[in-house]
PDB file of N, CA, C and O in Angstrom:
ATOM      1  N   UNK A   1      89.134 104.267  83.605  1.00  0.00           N
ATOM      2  CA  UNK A   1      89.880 105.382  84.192  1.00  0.00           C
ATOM      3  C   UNK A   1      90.766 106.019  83.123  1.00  0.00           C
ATOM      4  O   UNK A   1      91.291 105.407  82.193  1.00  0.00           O
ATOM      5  N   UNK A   2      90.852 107.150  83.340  1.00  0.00           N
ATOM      6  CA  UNK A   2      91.549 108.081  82.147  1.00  0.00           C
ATOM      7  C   UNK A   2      93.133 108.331  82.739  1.00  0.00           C
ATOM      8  O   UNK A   2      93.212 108.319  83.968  1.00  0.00           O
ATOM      9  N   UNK A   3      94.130 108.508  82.146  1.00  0.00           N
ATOM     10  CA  UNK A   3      95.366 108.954  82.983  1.00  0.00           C
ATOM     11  C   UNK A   3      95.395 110.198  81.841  1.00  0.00           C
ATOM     12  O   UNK A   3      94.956 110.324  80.698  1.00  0.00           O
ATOM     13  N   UNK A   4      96.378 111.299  83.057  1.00  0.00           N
ATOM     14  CA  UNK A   4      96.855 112.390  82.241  1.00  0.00           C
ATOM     15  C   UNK A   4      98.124 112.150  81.368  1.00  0.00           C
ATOM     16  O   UNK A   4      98.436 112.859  80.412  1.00  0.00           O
ATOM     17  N   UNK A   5      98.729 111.205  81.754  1.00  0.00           N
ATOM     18  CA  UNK A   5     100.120 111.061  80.852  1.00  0.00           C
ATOM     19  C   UNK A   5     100.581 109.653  81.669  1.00  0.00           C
ATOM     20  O   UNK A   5     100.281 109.248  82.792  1.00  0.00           O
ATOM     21  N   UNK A   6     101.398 109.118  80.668  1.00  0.00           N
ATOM     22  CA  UNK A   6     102.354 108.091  81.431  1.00  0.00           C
ATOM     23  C   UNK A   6     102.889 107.723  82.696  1.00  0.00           C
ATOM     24  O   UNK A   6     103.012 106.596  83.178  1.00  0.00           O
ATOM     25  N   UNK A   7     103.253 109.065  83.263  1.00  0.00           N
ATOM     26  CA  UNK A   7     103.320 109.085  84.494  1.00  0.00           C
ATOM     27  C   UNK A   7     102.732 109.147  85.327  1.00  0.00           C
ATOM     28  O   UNK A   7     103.066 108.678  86.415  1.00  0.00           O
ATOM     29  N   UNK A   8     101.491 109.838  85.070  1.00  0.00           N
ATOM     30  CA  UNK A   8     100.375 109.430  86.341  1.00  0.00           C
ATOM     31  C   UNK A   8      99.947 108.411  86.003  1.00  0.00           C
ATOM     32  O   UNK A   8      99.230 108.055  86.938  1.00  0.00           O
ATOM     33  N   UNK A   9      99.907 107.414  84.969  1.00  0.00           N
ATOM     34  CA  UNK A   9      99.777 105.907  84.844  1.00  0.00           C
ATOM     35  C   UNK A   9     100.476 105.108  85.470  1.00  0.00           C
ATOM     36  O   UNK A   9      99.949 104.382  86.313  1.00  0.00           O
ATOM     37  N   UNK A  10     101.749 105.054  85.224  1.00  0.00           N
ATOM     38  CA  UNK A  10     102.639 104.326  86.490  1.00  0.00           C
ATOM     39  C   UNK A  10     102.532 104.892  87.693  1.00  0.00           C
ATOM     40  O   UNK A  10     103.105 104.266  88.584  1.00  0.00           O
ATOM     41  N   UNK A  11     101.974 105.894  88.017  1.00  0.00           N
ATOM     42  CA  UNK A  11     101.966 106.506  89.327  1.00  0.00           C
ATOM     43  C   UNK A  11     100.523 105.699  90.306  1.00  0.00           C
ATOM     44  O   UNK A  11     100.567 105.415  91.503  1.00  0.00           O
ATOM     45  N   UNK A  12      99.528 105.514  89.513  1.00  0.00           N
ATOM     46  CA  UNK A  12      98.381 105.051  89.842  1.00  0.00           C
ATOM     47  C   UNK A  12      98.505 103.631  90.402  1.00  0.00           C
ATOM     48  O   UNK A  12      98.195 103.182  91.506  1.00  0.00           O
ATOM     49  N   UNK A  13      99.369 102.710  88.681  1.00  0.00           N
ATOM     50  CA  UNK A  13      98.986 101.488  89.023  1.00  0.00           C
ATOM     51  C   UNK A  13      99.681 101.378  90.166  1.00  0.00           C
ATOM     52  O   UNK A  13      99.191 100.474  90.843  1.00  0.00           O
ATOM     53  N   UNK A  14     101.029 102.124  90.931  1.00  0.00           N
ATOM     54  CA  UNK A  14     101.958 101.872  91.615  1.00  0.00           C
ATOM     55  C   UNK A  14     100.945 102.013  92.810  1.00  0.00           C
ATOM     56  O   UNK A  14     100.750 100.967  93.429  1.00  0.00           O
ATOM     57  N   UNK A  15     100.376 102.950  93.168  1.00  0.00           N
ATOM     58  CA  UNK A  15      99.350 103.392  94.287  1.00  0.00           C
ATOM     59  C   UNK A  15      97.960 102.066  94.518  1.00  0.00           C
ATOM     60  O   UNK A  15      97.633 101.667  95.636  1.00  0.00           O
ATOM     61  N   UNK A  16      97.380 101.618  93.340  1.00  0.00           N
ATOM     62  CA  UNK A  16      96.832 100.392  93.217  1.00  0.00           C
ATOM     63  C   UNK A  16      97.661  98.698  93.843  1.00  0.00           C
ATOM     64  O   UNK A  16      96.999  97.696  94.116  1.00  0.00           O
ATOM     65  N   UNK A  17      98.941  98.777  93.926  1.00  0.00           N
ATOM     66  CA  UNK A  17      99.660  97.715  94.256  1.00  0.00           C
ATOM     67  C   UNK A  17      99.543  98.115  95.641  1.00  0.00           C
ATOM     68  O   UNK A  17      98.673  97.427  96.175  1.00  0.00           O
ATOM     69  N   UNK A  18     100.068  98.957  96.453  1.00  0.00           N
ATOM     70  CA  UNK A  18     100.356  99.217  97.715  1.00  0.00           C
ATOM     71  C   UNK A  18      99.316  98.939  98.139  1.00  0.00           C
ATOM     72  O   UNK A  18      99.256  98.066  99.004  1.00  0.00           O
ATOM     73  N   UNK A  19      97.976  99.673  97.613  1.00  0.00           N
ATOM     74  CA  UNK A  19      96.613  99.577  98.163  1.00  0.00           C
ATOM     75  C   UNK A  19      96.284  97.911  97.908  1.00  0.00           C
ATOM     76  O   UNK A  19      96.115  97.521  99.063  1.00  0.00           O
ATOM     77  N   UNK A  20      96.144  96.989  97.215  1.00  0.00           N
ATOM     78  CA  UNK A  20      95.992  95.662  97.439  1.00  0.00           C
ATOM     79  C   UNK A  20      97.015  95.005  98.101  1.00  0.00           C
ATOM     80  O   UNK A  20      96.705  93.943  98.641  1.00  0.00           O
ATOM     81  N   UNK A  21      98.308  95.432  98.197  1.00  0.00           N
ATOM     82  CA  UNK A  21      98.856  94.905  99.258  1.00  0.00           C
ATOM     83  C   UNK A  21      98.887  95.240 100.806  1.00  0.00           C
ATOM     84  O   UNK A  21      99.282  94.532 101.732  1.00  0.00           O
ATOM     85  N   UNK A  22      98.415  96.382 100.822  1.00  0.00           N
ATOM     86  CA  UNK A  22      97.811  96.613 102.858  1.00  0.00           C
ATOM     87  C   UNK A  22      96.899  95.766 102.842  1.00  0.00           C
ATOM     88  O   UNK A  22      96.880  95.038 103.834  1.00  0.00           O
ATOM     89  N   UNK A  23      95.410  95.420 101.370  1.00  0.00           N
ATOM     90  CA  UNK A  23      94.548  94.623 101.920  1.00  0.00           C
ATOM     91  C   UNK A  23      94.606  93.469 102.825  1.00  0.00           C
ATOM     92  O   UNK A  23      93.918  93.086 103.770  1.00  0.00           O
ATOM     93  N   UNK A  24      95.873  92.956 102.096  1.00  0.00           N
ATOM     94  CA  UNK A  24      95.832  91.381 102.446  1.00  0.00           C
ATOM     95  C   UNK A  24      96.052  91.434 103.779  1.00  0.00           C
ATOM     96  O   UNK A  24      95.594  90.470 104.391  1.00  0.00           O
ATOM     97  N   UNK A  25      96.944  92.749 104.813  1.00  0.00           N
ATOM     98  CA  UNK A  25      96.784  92.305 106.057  1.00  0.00           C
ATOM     99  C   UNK A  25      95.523  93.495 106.613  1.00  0.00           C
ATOM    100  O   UNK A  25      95.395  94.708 106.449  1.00  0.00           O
ATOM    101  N   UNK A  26      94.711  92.431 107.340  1.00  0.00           N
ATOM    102  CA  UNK A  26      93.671  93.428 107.991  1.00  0.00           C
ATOM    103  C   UNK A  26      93.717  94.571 108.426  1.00  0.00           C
ATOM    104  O   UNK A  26      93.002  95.487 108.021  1.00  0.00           O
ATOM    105  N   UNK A  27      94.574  94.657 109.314  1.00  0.00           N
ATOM    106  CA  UNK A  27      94.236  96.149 110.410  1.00  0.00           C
ATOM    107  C   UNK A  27      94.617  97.602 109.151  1.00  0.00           C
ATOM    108  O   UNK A  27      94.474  98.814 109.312  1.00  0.00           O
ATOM    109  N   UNK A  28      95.105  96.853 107.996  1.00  0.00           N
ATOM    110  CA  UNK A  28      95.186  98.054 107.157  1.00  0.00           C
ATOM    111  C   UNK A  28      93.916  98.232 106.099  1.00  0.00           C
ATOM    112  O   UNK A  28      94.138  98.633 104.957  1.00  0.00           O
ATOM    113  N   UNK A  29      93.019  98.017 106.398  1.00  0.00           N
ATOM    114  CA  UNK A  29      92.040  98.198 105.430  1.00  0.00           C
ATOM    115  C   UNK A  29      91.050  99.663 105.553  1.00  0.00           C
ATOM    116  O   UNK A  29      90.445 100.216 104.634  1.00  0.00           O
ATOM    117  N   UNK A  30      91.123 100.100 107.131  1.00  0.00           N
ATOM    118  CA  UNK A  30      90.743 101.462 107.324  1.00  0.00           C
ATOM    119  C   UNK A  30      91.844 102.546 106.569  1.00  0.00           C
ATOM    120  O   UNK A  30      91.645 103.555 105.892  1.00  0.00           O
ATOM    121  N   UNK A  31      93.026 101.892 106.984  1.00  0.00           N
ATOM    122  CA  UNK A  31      93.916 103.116 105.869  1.00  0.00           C
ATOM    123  C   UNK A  31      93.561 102.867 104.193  1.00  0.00           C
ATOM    124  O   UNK A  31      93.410 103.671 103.273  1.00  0.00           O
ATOM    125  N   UNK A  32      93.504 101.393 104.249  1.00  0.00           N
ATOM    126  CA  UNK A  32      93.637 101.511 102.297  1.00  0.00           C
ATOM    127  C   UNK A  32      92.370 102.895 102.423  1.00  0.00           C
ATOM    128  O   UNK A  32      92.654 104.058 102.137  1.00  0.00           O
ATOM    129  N   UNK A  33      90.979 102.445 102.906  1.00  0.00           N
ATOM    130  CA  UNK A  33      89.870 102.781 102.395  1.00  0.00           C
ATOM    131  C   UNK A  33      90.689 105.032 102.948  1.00  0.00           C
ATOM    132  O   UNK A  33      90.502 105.880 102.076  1.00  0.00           O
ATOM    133  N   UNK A  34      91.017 105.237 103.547  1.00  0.00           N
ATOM    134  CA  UNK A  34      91.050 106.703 104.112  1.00  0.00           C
ATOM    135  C   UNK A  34      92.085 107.074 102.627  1.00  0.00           C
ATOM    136  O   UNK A  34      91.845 108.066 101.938  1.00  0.00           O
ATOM    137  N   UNK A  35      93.017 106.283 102.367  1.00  0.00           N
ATOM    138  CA  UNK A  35      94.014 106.606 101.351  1.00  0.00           C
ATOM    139  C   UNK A  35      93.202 106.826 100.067  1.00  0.00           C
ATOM    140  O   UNK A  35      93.328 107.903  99.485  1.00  0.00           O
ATOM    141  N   UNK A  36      92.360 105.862  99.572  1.00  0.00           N
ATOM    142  CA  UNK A  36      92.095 105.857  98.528  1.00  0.00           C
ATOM    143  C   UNK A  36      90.650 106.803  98.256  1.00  0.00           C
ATOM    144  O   UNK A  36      90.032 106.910  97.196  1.00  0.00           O
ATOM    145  N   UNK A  37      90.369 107.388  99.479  1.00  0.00           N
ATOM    146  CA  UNK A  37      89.401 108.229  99.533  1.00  0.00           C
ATOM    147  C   UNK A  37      90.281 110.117  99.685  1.00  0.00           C
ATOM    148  O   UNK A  37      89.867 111.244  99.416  1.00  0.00           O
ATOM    149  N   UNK A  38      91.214 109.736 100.079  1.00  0.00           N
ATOM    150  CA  UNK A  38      92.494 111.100  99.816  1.00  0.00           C
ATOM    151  C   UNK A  38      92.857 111.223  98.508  1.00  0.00           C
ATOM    152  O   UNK A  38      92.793 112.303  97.921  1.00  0.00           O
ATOM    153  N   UNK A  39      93.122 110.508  98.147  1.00  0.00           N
ATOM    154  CA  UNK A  39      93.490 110.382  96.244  1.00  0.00           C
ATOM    155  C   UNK A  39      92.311 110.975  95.592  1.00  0.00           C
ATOM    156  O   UNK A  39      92.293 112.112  95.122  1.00  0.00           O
ATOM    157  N   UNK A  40      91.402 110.206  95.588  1.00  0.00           N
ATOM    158  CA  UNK A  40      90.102 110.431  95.226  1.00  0.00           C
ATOM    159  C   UNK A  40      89.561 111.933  95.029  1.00  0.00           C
ATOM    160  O   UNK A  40      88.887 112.544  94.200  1.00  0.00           O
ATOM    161  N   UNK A  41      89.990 112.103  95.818  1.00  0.00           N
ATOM    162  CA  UNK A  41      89.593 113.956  96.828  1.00  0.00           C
ATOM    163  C   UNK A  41      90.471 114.773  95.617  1.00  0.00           C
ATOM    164  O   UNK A  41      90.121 115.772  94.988  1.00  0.00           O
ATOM    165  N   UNK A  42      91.757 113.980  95.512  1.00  0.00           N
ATOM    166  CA  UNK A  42      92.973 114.802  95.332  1.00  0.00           C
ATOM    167  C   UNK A  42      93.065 114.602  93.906  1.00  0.00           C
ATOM    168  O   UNK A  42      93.951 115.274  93.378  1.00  0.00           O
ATOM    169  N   UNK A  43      92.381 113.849  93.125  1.00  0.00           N
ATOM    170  CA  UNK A  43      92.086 113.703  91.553  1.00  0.00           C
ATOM    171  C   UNK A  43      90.920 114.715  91.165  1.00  0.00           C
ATOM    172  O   UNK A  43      90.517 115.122  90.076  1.00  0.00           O
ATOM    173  N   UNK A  44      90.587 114.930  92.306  1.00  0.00           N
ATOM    174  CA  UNK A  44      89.174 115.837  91.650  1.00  0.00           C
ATOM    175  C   UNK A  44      89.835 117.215  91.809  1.00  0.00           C
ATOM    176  O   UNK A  44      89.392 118.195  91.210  1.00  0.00           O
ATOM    177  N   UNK A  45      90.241 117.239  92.120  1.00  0.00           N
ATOM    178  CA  UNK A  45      91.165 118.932  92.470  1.00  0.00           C
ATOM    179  C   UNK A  45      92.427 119.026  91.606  1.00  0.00           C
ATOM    180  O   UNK A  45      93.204 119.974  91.723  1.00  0.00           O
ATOM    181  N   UNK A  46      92.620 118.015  90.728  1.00  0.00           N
ATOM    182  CA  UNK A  46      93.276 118.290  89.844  1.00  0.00           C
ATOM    183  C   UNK A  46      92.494 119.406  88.280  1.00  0.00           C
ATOM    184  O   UNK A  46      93.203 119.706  87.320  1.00  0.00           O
TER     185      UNK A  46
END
């Protein structure tokens, strides 16, 4: 993965923590997956 600068580096890994930490409790795994498919969306439109 490429970052644009430092800050969207800490911005990412920070977004990567939250997202493995909903994993661990179940009923959040439809959000990780909707979140990280919003980002996704929202990196390409950068």
């Amino acid at each position: 993965m490429t970052y644009l600068n430092q800050f969207h580096k800490e911005a990412v890994e920070r977004k990567l923590r939250k997202i493995v930490e909903s994993m661990k409790s179940p009923m959040n795994s439809v959000d990780a997956a909707n979140y990280m498919k919003h980002n996704f969306e929202m990196a390409k439109n950068m």
